[in-house]
N, C-alpha and C positions, 0 to 999 in steps of 0.2 A: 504494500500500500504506500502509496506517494502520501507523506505530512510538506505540505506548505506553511510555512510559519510567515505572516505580514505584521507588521507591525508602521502604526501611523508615522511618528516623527522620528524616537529613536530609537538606535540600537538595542538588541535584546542579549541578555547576558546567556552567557554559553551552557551555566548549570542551569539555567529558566529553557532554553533549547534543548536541552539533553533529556530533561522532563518530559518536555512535551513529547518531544520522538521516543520516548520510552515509554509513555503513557497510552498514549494516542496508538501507536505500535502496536501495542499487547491488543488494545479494543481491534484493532483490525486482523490481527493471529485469530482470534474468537471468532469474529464473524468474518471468515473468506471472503464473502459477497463484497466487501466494501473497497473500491478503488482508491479514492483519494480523500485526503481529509486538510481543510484549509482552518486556519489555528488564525486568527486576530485577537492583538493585543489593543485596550485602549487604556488611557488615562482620564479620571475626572479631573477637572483644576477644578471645582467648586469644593472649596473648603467645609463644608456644611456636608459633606458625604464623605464617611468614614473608610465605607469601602470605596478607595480610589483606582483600585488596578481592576480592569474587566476581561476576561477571557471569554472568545466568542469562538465555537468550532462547529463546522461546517461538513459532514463525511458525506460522500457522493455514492455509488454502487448500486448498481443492477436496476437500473431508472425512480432510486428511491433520495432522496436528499434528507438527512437527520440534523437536525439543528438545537447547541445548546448554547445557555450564554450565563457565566457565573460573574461575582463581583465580589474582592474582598481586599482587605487593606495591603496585602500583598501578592505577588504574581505566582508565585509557587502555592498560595494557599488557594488562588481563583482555578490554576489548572487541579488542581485535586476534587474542585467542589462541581467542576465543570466537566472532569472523567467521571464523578458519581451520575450527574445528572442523563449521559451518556450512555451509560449502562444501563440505566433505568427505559430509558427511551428504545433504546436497541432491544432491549428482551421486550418490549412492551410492542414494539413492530416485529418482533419475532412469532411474538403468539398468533396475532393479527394475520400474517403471512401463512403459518401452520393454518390456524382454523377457519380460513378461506377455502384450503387447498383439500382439507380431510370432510368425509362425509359426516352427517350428525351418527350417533349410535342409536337417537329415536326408531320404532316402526313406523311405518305409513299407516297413515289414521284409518284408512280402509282397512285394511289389514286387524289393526286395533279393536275395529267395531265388528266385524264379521266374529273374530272369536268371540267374541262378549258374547253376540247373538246367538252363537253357536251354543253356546255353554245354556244360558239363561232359556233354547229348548227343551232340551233334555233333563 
């Protein structure tokens, strides 16, 4: 899986990179399907918000787009909170995928009503 890391004005430190391509990595070992994942860094300058680093990550694969976006006072602790979110998302399009694709285990309500009747002669 391709990690693209942008970031707006400045540089990103190389242990905040190594993060993400570790982190972000593993979620794409998990789920094969996913091609590329695009990682944005932002900063608040509004003094009035606590959490001022943002991590925004974007994974692409198999014509599906996953999008999360976390916030917190520092950049290592936004990518942690922004892989939880992630994983949560990903299993949650996973199930959605499976239970699209598998039949119900219900009977057909025809099916259903003719034994009742059946029984309820005899």
């Amino acid at each position: 899986m391709d990690v693209v890391i942008a970031n707006g004005r400045s540089a990103i430190d190389d242990e905040v990179r190594a993060l993400v391509e570790e982190k972000v990595g593993r979620l794409g070992l998990r789920w094969s399907w996913l091609e590329r994942a695009v990682v944005r860094f932002a900063e608040e300058h509004n003094p009035r918000i606590a959490d001022c680093e943002r991590c925004e990550v974007e994974m692409v694969g198999h014509g599906m787009v996953v999008r999360a976006r976390a916030a917190a006072p520092g950049a290592l602790a936004a990518v942690d909170l922004v892989v939880e979110k992630l994983e949560h998302r990903l299993e949650r399009t996973k199930g959605q995928l499976v239970g699209r694709s598998h039949p119900r285990r219900r009977p057909a309500r025809g099916a259903a009503a003719r034994g009742l009747r059946g029984a309820a002669a005899t």
